[in-house]
matplotlib code that plots the C-alpha trace (Angstrom):
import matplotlib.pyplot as plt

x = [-5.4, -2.6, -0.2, 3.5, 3.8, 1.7, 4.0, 6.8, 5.0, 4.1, 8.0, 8.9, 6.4, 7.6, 11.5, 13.4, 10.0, 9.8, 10.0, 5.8, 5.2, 6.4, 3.0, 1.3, 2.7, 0.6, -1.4, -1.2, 0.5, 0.1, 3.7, 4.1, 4.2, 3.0, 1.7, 3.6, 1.8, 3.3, 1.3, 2.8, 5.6, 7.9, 7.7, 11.3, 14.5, 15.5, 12.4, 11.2, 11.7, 8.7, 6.4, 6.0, 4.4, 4.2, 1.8, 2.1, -0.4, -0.1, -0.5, 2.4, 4.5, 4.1, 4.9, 3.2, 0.0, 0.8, 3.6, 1.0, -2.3, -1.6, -0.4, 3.0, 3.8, 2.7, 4.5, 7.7, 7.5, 7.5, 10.3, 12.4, 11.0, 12.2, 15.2, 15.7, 14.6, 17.0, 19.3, 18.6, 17.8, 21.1, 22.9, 21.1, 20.4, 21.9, 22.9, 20.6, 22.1, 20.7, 20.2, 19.3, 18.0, 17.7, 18.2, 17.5, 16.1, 15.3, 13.8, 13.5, 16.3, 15.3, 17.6, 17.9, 13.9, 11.2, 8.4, 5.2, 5.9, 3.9, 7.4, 5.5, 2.2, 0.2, -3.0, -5.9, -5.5, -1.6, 2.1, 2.1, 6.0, 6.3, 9.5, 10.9, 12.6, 14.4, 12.8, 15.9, 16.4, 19.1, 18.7, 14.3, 14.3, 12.8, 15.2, 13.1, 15.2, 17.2, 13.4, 12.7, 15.9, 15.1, 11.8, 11.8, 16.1, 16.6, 13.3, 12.0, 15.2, 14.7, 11.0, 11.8, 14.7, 12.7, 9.1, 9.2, 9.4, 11.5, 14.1, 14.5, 16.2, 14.0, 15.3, 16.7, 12.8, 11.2, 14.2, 13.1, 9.1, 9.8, 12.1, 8.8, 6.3, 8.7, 9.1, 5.8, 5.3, 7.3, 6.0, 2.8, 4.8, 5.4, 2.1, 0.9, 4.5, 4.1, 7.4, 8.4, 10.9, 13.4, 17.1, 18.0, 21.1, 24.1, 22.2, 24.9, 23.5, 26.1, 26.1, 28.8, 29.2, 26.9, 26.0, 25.5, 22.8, 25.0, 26.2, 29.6, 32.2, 33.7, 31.4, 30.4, 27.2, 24.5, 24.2, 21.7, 22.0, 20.6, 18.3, 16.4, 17.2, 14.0, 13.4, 10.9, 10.2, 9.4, 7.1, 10.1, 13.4, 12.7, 14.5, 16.0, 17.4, 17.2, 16.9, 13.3, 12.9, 9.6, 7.1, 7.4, 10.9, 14.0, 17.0, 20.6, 23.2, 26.7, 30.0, 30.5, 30.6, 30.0, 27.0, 24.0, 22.5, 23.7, 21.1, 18.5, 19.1, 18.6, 15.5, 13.6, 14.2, 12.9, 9.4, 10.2, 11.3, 14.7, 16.3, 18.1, 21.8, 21.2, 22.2, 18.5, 16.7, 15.4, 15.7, 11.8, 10.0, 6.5, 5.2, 4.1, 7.2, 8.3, 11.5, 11.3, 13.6, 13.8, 13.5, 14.1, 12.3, 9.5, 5.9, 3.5, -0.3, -3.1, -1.7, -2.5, 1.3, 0.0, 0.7, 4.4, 4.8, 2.2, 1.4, 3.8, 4.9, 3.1, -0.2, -0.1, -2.6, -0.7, -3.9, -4.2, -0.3, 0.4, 4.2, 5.6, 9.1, 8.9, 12.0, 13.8, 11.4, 8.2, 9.1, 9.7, 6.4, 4.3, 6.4, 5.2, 1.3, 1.4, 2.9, 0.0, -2.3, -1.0, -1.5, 2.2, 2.8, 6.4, 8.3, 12.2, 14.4, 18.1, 19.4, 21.9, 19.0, 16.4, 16.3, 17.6, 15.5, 12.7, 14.1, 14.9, 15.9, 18.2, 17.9, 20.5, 18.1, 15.2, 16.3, 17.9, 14.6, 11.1, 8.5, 6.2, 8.6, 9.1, 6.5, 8.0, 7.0, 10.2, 9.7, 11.5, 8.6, 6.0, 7.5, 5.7, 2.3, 2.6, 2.9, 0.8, -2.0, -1.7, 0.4, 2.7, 6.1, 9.5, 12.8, 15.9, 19.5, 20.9, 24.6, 25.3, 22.0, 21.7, 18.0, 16.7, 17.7, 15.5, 12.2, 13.8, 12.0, 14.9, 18.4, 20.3, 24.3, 26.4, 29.7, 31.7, 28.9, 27.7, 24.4, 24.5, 21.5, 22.2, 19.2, 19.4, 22.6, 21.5, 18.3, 20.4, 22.3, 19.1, 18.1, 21.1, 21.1, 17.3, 15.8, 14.3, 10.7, 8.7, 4.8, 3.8, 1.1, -1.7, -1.7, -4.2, -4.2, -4.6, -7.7, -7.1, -9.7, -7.6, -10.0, -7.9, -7.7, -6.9, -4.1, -4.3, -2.9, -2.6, -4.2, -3.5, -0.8, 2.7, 4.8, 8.2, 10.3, 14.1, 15.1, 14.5, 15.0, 11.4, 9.4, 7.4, 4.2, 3.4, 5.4, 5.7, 8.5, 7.5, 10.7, 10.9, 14.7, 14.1, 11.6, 14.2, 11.8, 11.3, 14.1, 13.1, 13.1, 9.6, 8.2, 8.8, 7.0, 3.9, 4.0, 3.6, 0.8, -1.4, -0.5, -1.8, -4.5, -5.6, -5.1, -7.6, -10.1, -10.5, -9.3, -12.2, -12.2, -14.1, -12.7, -9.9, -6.3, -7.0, -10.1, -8.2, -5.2, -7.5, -9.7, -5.8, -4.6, -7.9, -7.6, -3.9, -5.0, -7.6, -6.6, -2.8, -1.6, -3.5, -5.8, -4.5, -3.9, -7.5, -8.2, -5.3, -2.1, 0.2, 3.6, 6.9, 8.7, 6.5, 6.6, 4.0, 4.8, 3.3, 0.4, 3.3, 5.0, 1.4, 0.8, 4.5, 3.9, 0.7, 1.8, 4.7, 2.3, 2.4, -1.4, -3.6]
y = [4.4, 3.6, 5.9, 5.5, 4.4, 1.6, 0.4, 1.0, -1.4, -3.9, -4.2, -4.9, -7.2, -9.5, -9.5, -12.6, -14.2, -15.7, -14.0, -14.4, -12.7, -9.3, -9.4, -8.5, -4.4, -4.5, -1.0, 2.2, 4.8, 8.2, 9.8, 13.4, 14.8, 12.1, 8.6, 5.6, 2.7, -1.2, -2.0, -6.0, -7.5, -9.9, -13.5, -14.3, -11.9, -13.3, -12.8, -9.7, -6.3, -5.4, -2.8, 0.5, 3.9, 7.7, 9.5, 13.9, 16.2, 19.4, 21.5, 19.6, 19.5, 22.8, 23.1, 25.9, 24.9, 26.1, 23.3, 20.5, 22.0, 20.7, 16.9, 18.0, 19.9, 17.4, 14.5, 16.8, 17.6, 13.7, 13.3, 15.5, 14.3, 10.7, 11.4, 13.6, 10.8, 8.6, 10.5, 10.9, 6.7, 5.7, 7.2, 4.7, 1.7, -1.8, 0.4, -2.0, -5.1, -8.8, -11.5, -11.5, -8.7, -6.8, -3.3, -2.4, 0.8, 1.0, 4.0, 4.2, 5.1, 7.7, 8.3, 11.5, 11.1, 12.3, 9.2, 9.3, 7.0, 5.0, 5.7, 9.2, 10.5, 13.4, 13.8, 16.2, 15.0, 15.1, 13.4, 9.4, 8.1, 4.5, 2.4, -1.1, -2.2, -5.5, -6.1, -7.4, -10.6, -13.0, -16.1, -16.4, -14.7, -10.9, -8.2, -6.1, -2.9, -2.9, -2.2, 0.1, 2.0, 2.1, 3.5, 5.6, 7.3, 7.1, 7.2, 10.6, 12.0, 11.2, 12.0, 15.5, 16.1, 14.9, 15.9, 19.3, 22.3, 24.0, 21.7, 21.7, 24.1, 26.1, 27.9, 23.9, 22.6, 26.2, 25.2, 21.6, 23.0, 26.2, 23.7, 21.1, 23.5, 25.1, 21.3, 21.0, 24.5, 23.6, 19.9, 22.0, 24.6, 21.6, 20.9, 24.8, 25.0, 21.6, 20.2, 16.6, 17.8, 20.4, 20.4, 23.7, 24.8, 24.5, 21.1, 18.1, 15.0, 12.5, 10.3, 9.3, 5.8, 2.8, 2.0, 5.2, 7.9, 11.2, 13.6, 13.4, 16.1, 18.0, 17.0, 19.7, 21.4, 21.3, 24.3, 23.9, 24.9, 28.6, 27.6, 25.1, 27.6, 28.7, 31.1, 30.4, 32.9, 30.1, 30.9, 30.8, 30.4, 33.1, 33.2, 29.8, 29.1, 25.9, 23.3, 22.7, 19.0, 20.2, 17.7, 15.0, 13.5, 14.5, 12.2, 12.3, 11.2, 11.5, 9.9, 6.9, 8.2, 11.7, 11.6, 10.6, 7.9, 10.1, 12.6, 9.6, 8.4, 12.0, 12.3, 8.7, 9.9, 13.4, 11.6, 12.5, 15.3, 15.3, 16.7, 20.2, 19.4, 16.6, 18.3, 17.0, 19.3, 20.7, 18.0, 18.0, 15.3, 14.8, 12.8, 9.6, 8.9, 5.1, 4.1, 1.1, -1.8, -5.3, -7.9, -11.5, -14.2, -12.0, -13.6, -11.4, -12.3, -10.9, -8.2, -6.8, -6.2, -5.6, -2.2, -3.5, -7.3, -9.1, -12.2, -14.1, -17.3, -19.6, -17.5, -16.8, -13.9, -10.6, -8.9, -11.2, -12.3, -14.4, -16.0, -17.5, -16.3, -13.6, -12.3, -9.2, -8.1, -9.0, -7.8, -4.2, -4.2, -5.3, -2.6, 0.0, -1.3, -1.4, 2.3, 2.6, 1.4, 2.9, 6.5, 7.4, 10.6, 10.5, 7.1, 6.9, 4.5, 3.8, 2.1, -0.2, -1.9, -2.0, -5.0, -4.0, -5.9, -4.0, -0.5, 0.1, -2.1, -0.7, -0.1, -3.2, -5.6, -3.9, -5.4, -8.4, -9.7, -8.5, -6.2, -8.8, -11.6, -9.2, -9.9, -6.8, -3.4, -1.2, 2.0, 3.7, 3.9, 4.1, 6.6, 9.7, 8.3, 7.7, 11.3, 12.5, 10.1, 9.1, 11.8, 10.3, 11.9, 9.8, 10.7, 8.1, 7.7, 6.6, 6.1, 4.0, 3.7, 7.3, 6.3, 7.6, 11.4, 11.5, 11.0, 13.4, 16.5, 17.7, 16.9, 17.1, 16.0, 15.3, 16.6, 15.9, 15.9, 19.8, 19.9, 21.1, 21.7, 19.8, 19.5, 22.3, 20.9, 17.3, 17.6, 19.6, 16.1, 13.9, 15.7, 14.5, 10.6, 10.1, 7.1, 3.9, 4.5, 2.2, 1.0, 1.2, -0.3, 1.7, 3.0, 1.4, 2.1, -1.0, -2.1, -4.1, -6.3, -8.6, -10.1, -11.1, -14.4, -15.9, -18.2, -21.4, -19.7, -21.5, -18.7, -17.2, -15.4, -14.3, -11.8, -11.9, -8.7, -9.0, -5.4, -3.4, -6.1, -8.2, -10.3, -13.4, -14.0, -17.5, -19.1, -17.2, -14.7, -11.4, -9.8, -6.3, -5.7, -4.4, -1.5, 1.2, 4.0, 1.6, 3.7, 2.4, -1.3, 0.3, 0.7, -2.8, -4.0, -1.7, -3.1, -6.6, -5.6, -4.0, -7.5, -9.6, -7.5, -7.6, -11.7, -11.8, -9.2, -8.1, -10.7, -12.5, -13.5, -10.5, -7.3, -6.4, -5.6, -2.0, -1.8, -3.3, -1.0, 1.9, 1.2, 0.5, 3.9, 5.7, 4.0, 5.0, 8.7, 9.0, 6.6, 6.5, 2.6, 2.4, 0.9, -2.3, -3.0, -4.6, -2.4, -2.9, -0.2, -0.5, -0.3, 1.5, -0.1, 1.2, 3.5, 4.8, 4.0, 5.5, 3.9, 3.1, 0.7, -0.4, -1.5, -2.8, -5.3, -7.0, -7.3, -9.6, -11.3, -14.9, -16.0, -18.9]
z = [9.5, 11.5, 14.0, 13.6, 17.1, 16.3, 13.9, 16.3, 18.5, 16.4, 15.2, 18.4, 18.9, 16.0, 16.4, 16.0, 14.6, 11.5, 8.2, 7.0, 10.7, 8.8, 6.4, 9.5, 9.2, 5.7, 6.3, 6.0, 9.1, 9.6, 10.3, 10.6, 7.7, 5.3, 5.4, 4.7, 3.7, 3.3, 0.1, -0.5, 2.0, 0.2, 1.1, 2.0, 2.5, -1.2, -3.0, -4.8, -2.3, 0.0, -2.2, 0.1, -0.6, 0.5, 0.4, 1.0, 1.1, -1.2, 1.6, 3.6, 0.0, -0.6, -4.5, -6.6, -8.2, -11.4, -11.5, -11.7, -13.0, -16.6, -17.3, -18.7, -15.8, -13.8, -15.7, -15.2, -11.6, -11.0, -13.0, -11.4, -7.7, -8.4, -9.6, -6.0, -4.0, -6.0, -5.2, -1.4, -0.9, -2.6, 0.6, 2.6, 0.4, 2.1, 5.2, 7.5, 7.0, 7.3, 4.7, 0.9, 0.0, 3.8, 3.9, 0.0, -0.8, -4.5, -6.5, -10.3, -12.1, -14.4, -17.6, -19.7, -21.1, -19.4, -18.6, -17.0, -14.3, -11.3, -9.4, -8.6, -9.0, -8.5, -7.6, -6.3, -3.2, -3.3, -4.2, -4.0, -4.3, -4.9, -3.9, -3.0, 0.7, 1.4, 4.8, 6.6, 7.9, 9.8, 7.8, 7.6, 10.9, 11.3, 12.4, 13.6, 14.9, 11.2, 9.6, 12.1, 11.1, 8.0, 8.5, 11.0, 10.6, 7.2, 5.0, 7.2, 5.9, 2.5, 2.0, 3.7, 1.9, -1.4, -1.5, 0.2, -2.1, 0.5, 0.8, -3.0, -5.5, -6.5, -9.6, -11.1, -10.4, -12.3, -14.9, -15.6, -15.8, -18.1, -20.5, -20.7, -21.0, -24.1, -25.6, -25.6, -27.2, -30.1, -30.7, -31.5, -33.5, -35.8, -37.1, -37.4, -39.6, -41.5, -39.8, -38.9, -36.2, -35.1, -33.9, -32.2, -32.8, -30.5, -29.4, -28.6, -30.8, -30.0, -26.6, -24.4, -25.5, -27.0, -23.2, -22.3, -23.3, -21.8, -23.8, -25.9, -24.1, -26.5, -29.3, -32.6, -31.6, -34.3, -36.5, -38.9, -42.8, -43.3, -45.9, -43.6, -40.2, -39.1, -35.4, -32.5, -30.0, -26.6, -23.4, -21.2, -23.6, -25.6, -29.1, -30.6, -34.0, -35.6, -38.3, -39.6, -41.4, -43.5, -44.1, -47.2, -47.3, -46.3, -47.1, -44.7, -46.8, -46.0, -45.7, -42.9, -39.3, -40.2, -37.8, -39.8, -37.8, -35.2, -36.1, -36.9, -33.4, -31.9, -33.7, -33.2, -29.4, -29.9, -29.5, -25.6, -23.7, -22.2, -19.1, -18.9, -20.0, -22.2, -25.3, -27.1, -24.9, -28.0, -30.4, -31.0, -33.3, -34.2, -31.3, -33.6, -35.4, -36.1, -36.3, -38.7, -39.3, -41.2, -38.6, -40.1, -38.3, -36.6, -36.3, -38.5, -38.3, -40.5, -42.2, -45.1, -47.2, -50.4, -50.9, -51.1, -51.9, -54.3, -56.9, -54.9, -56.4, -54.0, -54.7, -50.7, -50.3, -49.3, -48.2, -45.3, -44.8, -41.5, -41.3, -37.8, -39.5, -41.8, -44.3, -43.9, -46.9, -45.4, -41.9, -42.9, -45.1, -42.0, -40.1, -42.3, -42.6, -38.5, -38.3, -40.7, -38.5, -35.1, -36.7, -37.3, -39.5, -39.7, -40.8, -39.8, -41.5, -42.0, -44.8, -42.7, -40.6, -43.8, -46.5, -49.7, -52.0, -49.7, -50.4, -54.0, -57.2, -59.5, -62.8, -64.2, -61.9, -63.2, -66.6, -65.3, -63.7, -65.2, -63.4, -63.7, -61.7, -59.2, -56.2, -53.9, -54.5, -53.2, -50.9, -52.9, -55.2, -52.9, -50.2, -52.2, -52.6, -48.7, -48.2, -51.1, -50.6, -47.0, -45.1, -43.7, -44.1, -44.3, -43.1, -44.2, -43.6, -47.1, -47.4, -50.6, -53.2, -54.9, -56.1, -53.2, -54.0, -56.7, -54.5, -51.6, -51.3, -48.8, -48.4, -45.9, -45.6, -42.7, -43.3, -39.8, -37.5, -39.3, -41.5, -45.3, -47.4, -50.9, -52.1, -55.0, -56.2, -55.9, -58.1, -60.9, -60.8, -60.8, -64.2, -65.4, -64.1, -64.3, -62.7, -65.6, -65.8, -64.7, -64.4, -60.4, -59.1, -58.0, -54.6, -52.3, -48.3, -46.8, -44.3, -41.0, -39.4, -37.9, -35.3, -32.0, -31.1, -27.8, -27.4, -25.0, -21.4, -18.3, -15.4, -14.2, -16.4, -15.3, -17.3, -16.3, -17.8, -19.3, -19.7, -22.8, -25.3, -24.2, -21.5, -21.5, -21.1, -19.7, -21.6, -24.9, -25.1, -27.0, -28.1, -28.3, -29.2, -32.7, -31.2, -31.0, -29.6, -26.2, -24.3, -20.1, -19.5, -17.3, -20.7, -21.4, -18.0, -19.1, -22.3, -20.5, -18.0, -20.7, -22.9, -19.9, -19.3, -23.4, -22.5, -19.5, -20.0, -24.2, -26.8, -27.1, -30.7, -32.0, -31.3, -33.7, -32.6, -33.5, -31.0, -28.5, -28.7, -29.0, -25.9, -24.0, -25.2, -24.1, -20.2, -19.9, -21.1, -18.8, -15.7, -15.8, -15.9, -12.8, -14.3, -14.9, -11.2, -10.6, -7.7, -5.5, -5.6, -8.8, -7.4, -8.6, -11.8, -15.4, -17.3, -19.6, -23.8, -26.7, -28.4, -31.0, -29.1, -28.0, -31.5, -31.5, -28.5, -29.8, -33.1, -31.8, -29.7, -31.2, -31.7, -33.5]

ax = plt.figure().add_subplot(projection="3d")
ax.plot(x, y, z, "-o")
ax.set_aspect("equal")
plt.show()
């Protein structure tokens, strides 16, 4: 362990050398109130920022131990101290000036979800904030006193003004706690009330615009129907009043834009916690729903689609299907048997991004073309035994077939952005337009032993991460676009880390994707995703994802 001073010194003592002459300050330094350490120094002033840490003591930070005894508090409180510090290093980012990238301060930017990030973590032994600086430069040559600015003026500044509970507000921080600990209250209330999720009422469901994920001003709060309204008495709320979506499933029909996939939308990201003010703060669904799609052209490998699509016409086995580009059809049936298989209870669908032929026939097509010419099995007949039979409840958008209200247990319509209860009416008008009957094949979960096989890599591998929508791996690009739930381009980067490591360390032609994901989720619970740093520090820029999009991510992964 370093002093400060000695950093001081050696700074001085590499001015106006050349730029690889900063990798000498790689260390840790003992400052007063915390300890900065230079964990990777960037190779040029244009390359990727210089990876830095902080590291405070609980004593020093001073935050009440109640706030980070339990993982969601703890998750929380980091939250809300990167997006502090964010604010705090944007005042000085690019203030030290120099070439390329000199003088960048960079923090996470967290958006209205709550992630388990590397950005902060706490510890037993204390707060560990991780962040990026442009060591600056004029042309490849170290400037010295710009760095020292940086760390020795402005970063103080920030740390104190970020990471010290008496420097904070105190009754915004006990806010953002209390409203976790009560989200996590009422994602258990689900299961002891048989519920797939909960809106409160008064909640704002529509976002500013498609690029942005803020509330709507002046939008129609959501009042839920009375016959669905149910009442929770919260920890640190108290009373709230909201719709219950029971178990089984629940249908959203409705009119064009009068906010159905508006309230799909709210509820695929009700999976996470929000911030105070987002307007979801209490938009709550059970924690392993799937928002499913078609996806035309995706690689499927190995999976066992039988359950929906059989005797196809070129006798291709649907118990074992593998395509490099599958059909809108075949997509969504692998979608479902991977939900399936990543332990989902709650399936999400909208009837704009699904494949028709997937999702119901109807009765003149039935008669046009023969059951037994007919490979696909449609959801529409199978959604019921996939609650009866394997619990798993479905909740779907439907806007122009009325098949689907006859399997609906509830449903719901969105009249103008407000929630009515229909579902009495409706099935008095299903008695009178009954559905053709028709001979279903038996219901039969499926079984996965898809063994993992390891593709031809060059080592060692490089993952390089384009936002939300994917990354590539080598040379393979898995795309992630149609994975809705993946809300943090951070997620995306874990995503690639834990698919490199699966590359280097497990797929070794015998374990099965399942195992694999299993033994990933396990680490990540009980390590955090520093375990897939190979010893040395994991630095700021991922997020944690579900096992879901886990699951997701390898089955996209394109493999012999």
């Amino acid at each position: 362990m370093h002093h400060a001073s000695d950093l001081q010194h050696m700074l001085h003592s590499i001015h106006r050398k050349s730029y690889p002459a900063y990798k000498s300050l790689k260390g840790a330094y003992q400052f007063e109130k915390y300890i900065l350490s230079i964990d990777h120094v960037q190779g040029d002033p244009f390359a990727s920022p210089s990876h830095i840490s902080v590291r405070i003591s609980h004593q020093d930070a001073g935050f009440p131990k109640e706030y980070y005894q339990e993982k969601i508090g703890r998750i929380t409180l980091c939250d809300y101290l990167t997006r502090q510090f964010e604010q705090q290093v944007n005042r000085y980012t690019f203030r030290a000036k120099g070439s390329g990238k000199s003088g960048l301060i960079s923090v996470t930017h967290c958006g209205q979800e709550v992630l388990e990030r590397t950005a902060c973590e706490i510890t037993e032994k204390g707060i560990t904030a991780r962040f990026f600086i442009g060591f600056p430069s004029n042309g490849r040559t170290i400037n010295a006193p710009e760095l020292e600015k940086i760390l020795f003026d402005f970063l103080p500044v920030c740390v104190q003004k970020a990471f010290f509970y008496r420097n904070l507000n105190h009754s915004h921080l006990e806010q953002a706690i209390f409203l976790a600990e009560d989200q996590a209250w009422i994602r258990q209330e689900l299961n002891r009330r048989s519920l797939a999720a909960f809106v409160a009422d008064g909640s704002v469901l529509p976002r500013e615009s498609g690029i942005s994920s803020r509330p709507m001003k002046d939008s129609v709060p959501f009042a839920s129907p009375e016959t669905l309204q149910i009442t929770m008495e919260l920890p640190h709320k108290g009373t709230i009043t909201g719709m219950g979506i029971p178990t089984g499933i629940t249908l959203i029909a409705g009119g064009g834009y009068h906010g159905k996939s508006t309230l799909l939308n709210a509820l695929e990201l009700g999976v996470y916690n929000h911030i105070p003010g987002d307007g979801r703060e209490y938009v709550i669904t059970d924690e392993t729903a799937l928002k499913l799609r078609s996806e035309d052209g995706r690689f499927v490998k190995d999976a066992d689609i039988s359950l929906f699509i059989n005797d196809l016409p070129n006798k291709k086995d649907t118990r074992c299907f593998s395509t490099e580009d599958a059909s809108g059809s075949t997509s969504q049936a692998a979608g479902i048997i991977e939900g399936m298989e990543s332990g989902s209870r709650v399936f999400l669908l909208d009837e704009d991004t699904s494949a028709t032929n997937f999702m119901v026939r109807d009765a003149f097509m039935q008669k046009v073309i023969q059951r037994e010419k007919e490979p696909i099995t449609p959801f529409l007949e199978r959604a019921a035994d996939l609650y009866g039979k394997a619990g798993i409840s479905t909740i779907l958008v439907a806007g122009s077939s009325g098949a689907f209200f006859h399997i609906a247990d509830t449903i719901i319509q969105m009249d103008n952005y407000r929630a009515v209860d229909i579902t009495e009416h409706v099935k008095k008008l299903c008695r009178e337009y009954p559905l053709p009957g028709s001979v279903i094949p038996a219901f039969q979960l499926p079984e996965s032993t898809r063994i993992m096989t390891k593709p031809a890599f060059r080592f060692p591998l490089k993952t390089k991460v384009h936002g939300k929508d994917g990354f590539s791996l080598d040379r393979q690009e898995i795309d992630l676009r149609y994975i809705e739930q993946i809300t943090d381009s951070e997620q995306t980067a874990a995503l690639g880390l834990l698919l490199k490591y699966a590359v280097e360390h497990l797929i070794d032609g015998k374990r099965t994707l399942g195992d694999i994901v299993l033994y990933l989720d396990d680490q990540l619970r009980k390590k955090g995703l520093s375990f897939l740093a190979d010893g040395s520090s994991i630095p700021c820029g991922y997020a944690m994802p579900r096992v879901q999009e886990i699951f997701s991510c390898f089955n996209r992964f394109r493999r012999p």
